[in-house]
C-alpha positions as CSV (number, residue, x, y, z in Angstrom):
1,X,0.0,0.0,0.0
2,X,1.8,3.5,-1.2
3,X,1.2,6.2,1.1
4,X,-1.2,8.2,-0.7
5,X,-3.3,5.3,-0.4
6,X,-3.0,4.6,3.5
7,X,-3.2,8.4,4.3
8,X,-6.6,8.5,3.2
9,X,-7.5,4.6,3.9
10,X,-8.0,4.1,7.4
11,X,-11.5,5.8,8.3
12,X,-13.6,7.6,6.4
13,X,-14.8,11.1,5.9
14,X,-18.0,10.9,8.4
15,X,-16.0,9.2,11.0
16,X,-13.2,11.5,10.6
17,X,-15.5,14.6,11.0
18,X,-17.2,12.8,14.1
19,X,-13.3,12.9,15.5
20,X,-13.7,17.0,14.6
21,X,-16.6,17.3,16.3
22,X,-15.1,14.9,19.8
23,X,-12.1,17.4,20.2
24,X,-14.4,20.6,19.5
25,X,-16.9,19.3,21.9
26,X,-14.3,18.7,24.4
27,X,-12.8,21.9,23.7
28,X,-16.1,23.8,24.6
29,X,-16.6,21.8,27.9
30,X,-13.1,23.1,29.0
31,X,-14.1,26.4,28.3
32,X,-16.7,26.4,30.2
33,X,-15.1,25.4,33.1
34,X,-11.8,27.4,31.9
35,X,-14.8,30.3,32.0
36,X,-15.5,29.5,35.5
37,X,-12.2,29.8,36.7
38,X,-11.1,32.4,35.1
39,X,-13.7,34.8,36.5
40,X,-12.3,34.3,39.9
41,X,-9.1,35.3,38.6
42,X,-7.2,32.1,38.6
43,X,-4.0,31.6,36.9
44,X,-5.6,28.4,34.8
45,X,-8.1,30.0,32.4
46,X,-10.1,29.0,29.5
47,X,-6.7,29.0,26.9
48,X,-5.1,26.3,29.3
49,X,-8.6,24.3,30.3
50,X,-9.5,24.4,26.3
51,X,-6.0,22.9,25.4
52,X,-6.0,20.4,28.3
53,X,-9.4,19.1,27.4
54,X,-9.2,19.0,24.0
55,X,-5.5,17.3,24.0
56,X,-7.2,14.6,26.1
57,X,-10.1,13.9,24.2
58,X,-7.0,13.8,20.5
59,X,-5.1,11.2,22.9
60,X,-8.1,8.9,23.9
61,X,-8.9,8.9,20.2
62,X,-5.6,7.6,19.5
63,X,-5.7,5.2,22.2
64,X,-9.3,3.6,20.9
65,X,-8.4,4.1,17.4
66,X,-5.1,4.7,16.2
67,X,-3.6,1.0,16.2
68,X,-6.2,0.0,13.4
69,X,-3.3,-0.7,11.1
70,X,-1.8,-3.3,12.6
71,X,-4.6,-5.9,12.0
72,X,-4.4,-5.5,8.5
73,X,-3.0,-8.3,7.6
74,X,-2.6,-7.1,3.5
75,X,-1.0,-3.9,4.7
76,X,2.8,-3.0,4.0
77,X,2.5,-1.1,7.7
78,X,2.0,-4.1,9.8
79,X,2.8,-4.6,13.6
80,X,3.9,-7.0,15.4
81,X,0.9,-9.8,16.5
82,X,0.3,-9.5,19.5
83,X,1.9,-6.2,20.7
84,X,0.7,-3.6,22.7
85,X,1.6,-0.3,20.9
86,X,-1.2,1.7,23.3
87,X,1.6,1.5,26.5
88,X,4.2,3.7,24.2
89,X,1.5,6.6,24.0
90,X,0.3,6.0,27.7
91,X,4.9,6.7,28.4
92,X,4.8,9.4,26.5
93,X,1.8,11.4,28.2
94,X,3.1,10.3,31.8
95,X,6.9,11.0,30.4
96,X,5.7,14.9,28.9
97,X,4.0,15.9,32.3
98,X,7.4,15.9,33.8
99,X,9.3,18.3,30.8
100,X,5.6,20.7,31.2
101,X,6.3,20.8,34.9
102,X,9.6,22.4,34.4
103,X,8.2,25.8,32.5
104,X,5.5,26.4,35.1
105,X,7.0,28.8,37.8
106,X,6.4,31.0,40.8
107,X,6.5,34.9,40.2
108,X,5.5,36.3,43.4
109,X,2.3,36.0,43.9
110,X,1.6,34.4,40.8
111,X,2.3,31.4,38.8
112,X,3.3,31.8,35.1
113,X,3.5,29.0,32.9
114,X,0.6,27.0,32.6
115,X,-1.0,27.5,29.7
116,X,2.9,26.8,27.7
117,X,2.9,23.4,29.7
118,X,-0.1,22.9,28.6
119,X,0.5,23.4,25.3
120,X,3.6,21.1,25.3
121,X,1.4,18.9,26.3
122,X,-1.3,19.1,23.8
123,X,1.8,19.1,21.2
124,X,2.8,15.6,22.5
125,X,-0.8,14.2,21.7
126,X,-0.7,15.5,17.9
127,X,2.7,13.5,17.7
128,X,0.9,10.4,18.7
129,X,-1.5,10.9,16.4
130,X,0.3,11.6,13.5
131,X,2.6,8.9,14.2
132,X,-0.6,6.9,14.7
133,X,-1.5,7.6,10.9
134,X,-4.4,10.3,11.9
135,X,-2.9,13.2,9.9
136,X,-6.0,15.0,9.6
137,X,-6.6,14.8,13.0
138,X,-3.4,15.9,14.2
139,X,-3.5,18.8,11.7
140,X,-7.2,19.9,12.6
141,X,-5.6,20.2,16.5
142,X,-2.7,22.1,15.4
143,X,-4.5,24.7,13.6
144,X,-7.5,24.9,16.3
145,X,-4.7,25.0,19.3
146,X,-2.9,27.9,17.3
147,X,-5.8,29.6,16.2
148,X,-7.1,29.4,19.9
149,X,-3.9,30.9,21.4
150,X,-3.9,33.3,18.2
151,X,-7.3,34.7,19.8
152,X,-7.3,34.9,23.4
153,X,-3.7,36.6,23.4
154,X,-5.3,39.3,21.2
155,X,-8.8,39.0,23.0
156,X,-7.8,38.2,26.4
157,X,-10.2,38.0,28.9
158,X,-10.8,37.1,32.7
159,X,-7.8,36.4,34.2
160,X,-6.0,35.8,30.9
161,X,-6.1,39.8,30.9
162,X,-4.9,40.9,34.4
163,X,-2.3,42.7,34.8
164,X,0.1,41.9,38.4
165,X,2.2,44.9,39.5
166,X,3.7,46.4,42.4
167,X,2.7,49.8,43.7
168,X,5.0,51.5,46.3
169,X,4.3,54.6,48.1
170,X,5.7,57.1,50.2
171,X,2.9,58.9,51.9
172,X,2.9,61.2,55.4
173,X,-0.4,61.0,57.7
174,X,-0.6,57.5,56.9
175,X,-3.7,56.3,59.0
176,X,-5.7,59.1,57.1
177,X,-4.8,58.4,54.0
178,X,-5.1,54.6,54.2
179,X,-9.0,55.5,53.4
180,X,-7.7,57.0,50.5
181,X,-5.6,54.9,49.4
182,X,-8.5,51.5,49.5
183,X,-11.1,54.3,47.7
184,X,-8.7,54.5,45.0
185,X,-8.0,51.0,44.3
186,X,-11.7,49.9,44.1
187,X,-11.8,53.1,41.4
188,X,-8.9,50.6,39.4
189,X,-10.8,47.6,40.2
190,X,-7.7,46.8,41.8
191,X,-7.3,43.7,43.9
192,X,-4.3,43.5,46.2
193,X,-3.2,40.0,47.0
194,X,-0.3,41.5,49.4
195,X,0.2,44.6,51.4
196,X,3.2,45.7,53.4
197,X,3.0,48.9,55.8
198,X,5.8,50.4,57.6
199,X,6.6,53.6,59.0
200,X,9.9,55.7,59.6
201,X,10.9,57.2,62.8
202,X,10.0,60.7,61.0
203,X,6.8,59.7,60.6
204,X,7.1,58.7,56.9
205,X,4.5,55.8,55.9
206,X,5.5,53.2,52.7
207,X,3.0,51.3,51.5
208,X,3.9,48.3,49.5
209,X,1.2,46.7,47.2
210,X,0.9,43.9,45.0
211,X,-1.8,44.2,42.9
212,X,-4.1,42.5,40.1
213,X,-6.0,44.6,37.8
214,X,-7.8,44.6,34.6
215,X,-4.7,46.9,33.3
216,X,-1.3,48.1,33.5
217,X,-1.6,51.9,35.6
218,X,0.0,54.6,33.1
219,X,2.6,56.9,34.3
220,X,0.1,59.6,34.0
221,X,-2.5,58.3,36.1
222,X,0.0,57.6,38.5
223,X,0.6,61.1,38.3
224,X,-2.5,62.8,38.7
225,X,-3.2,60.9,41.6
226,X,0.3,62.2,43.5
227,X,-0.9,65.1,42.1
228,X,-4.2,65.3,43.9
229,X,-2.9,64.4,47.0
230,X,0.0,66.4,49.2
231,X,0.3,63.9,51.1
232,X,2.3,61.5,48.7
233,X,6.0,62.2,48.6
234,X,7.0,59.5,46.3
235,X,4.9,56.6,44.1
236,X,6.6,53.9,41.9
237,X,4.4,50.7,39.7
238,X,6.2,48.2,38.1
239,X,4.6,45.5,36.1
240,X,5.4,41.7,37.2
241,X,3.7,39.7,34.1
């Protein structure tokens, strides 16, 4: 059998498109739960639960279906009777986990790297299934993962689109404006995840903030607020992710 001839042999056009419609079904029950999640400002969204779920779903196809070659016994591709190619794919799933743990880190308060493991993981799956013979299927993935992360990095939403930074501040009559200070961060929609308050012998108060908002403060709204208020002697935001 020439190649041309087993790439399109193996299953047909309706059950190929019913493998579409598993891994897009799949893909839409991660987002709902991704959806979930990432209203509540967690670090796994809807990218990484969409990728995660959907990667599952391509690698239990491949586990069901993908050996369907080797009992064809007028094939040039034949295995080995008796063999169990399914425990290769179930090392490599286990074996990847271990590489994606290595690019997920602690920043901080936050943890960067997820979706990118999940990703290598989703990556491992369309090997398998390539190498299983299910080109289309492993193509279909690749363009729906890439068109995926295409979108939510230019659409991001939830807590694909907050923004962690830390605000420091230099401030005299601290107690007072501590009310200040809470007003204005509900005004950002700010949510700070850590606060650090300390005051100088000369009365001096810093405040040191980490903070999760929808965006990045500009230098200009940093300034009108110093601006508004004598009793801020210095104020300094730097992004973290």
């Amino acid at each position: 059998m020439i190649f041309g001839e087993y790439f399109n042999s193996q299953f047909s056009l309706i059950q190929t498109l019913e493998f579409f419609l598993r891994i897009l079904i799949a893909g839409v029950c991660g987002a709902a739960i991704g959806f979930e999640r990432t209203r509540r400002f967690k670090e796994a969204g809807i990218r990484t639960h969409v990728i995660v779920c959907a990667a599952a779903a391509l690698i239990m196809i491949v586990s069901k279906y993908g050996f369907a070659d080797l009992f064809e016994r007028d094939a040039d591709i034949y295995g080995t009777r008796g063999a169990d190619p399914a425990r290769i794919a179930a090392q490599v799933v286990s074996g990847i986990s271990f590489l994606c743990a290595g690019v997920i880190f602690k920043n901080g308060s936050t943890i960067k790297g997820l979706t990118t493991a999940a990703g290598l993981w989703a990556t491992s799956g369309i090997g398998l299934a390539v190498g299983a013979g299910f080109y289309w299927l492993g193509i279909f993935f690749t363009v729906m993962i890439a068109l995926l992360q295409i979108a939510m990095h230019r659409f991001a939403v939830g807590a694909d689109a907050i923004v962690t930074s830390s605000l420091r501040l230099r401030v005299i009559n601290g107690d007072v404006f501590y009310e200040t200070l809470r007003a204005k961060l509900k005004d950002w929609h700010a949510d700070a995840v850590n606060t650090r308050v300390s005051r100088s012998e000369d009365g001096v108060t810093l405040f040191e903030l980490t903070l999760r908002m929808p965006k990045e403060l500009s230098a200009e709204e940093l300034l009108r607020f110093s601006a508004a208020h004598d009793e801020v002697l210095e104020i300094s935001n730097s992004q973290r992710n």
